[in-house]
N, C-alpha and C positions, 0 to 999 in steps of 0.2 A: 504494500500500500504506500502512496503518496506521503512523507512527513513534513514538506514542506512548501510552503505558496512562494514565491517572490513574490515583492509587491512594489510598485512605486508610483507616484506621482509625477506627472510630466505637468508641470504649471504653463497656460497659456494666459498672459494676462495681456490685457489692449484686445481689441475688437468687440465690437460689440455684436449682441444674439439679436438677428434679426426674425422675422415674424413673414411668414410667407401667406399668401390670399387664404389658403387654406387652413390658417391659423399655428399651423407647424413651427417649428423653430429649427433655426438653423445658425452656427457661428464659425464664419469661414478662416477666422486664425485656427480654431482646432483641428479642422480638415486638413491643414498644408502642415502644422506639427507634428497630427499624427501621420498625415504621410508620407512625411518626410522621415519620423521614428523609423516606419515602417519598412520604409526602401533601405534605410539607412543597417539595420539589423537584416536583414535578408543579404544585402550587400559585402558584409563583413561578417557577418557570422558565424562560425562555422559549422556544416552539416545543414544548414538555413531550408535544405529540400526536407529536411527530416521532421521538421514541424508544420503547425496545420496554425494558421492567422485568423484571427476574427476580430474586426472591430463594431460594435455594437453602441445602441446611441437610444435612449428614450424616445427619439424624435422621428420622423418618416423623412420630412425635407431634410436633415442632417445626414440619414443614409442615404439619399439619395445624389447629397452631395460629394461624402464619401465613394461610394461609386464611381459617382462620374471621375473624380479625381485619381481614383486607380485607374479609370479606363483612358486619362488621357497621359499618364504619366506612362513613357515607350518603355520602362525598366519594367514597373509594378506590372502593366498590361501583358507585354510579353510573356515574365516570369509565371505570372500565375494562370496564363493561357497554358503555357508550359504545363504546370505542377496541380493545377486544380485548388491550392491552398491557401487560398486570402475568401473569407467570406463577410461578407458586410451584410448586418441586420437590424432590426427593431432589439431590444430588450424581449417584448412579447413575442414576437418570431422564432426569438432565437431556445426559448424556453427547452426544456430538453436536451439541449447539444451542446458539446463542449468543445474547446480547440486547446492547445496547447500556450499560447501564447493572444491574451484577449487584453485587447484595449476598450476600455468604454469611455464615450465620448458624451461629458456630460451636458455641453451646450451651454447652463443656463451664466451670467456674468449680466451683471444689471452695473452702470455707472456710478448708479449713487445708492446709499441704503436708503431703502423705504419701509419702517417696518407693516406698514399695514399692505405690503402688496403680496400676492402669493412667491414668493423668491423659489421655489424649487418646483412647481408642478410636478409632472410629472416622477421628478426623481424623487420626491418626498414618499410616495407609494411602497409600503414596507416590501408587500411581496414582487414589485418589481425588481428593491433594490436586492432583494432576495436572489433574483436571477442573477441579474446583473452580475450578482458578485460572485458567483458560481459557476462559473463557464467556464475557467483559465484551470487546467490541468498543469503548469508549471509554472506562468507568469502572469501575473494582473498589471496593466501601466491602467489606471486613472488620471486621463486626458481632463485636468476642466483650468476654472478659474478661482486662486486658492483664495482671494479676498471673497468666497462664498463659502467656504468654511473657517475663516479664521477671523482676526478680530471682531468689528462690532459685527460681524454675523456669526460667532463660536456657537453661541448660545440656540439661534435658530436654528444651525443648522442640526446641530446636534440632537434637537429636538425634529423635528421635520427630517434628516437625513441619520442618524445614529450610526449608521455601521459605517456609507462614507466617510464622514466627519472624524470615526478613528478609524479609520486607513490613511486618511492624512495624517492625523497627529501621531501614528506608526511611523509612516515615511520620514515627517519631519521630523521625530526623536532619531531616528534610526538613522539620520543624513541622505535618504535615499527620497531625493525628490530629483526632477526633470529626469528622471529615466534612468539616472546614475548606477542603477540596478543592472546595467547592460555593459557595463566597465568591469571587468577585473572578478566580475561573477560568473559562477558557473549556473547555467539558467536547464543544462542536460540533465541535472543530476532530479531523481525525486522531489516531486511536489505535495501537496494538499490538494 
């Protein structure tokens, strides 16, 4: 059995979550972080054919952005034409299935604190974040923006998000934020 998860935090902050016709949400800095992470690990990695990619997102316009951005980038496109192994989902889609190496992309980064505004939608939903957090068979990177779980938002989020909120404060005790989990670790070995 699996005894160990990596885990880390890839902080995106600047750009703002835009809102599509359809009410979705979308935030195009986490799209070009994550896949940029993404190429960037497949690239250098070693054995990189030997794992299975997932990046997953509350949102429908975010995966859809994700998408499109593997299908225009000639490295990601190619590669996983190749190998069959990058899959991009909902949270709810992806329910069931696991990859070895899953990123979720949390979307939400509001400018300024509001506290009367709902700050996490859909991420707030316990048995989403339930999934969410359960997909990654070696590694979890959490893609968002950390001024939504830390300072004067510690407190909501914690309340509204709980088990993200300590996956951050993990990463950040543990010095394993912007992906730094991908340096000088071994991500082969047994997971959680």
């Amino acid at each position: 059995p699996y005894t160990t998860l990596f885990r880390s935090w890839l902080d995106v902050t600047g750009g703002r979550q835009s809102s599509t016709q359809s009410g979705s949400l979308t935030r195009q800095s986490e799209v070009e972080a994550i896949t940029r992470m993404l190429k960037r690990m497949i690239q250098e990695g070693e054995d990189s054919e030997r794992y299975t990619y997932a990046i997953i997102t509350f949102y429908s316009a975010q995966r859809d952005r994700i998408r499109q951005a593997i299908r225009s980038d000639p490295f990601l496109s190619d590669w996983n034409r190749r190998n069959r192994k990058i899959m991009v989902g909902t949270v709810d889609a992806f329910q069931g299935m696991e990859a070895d190496i899953v990123f979720l992309s949390l979307v939400r980064s509001l400018p300024k604190y509001d506290r009367n505004k709902n700050l996490y939608g859909f991420v707030s939903n316990s048995n989403r974040q339930c999934v969410a957090l359960s997909r990654a068979k070696r590694c979890l990177i959490i893609a968002g923006d950390k001024e939504m779980v830390s300072g004067a938002r510690k407190q909501d989020a914690e309340a509204a998000m709980p088990a993200i909120a300590e996956i951050y404060q993990l990463c950040r005790k543990e010095a394993i934020a912007d992906a730094c989990i991908l340096k000088n670790r071994d991500i082969t070995g047994q997971a959680l």
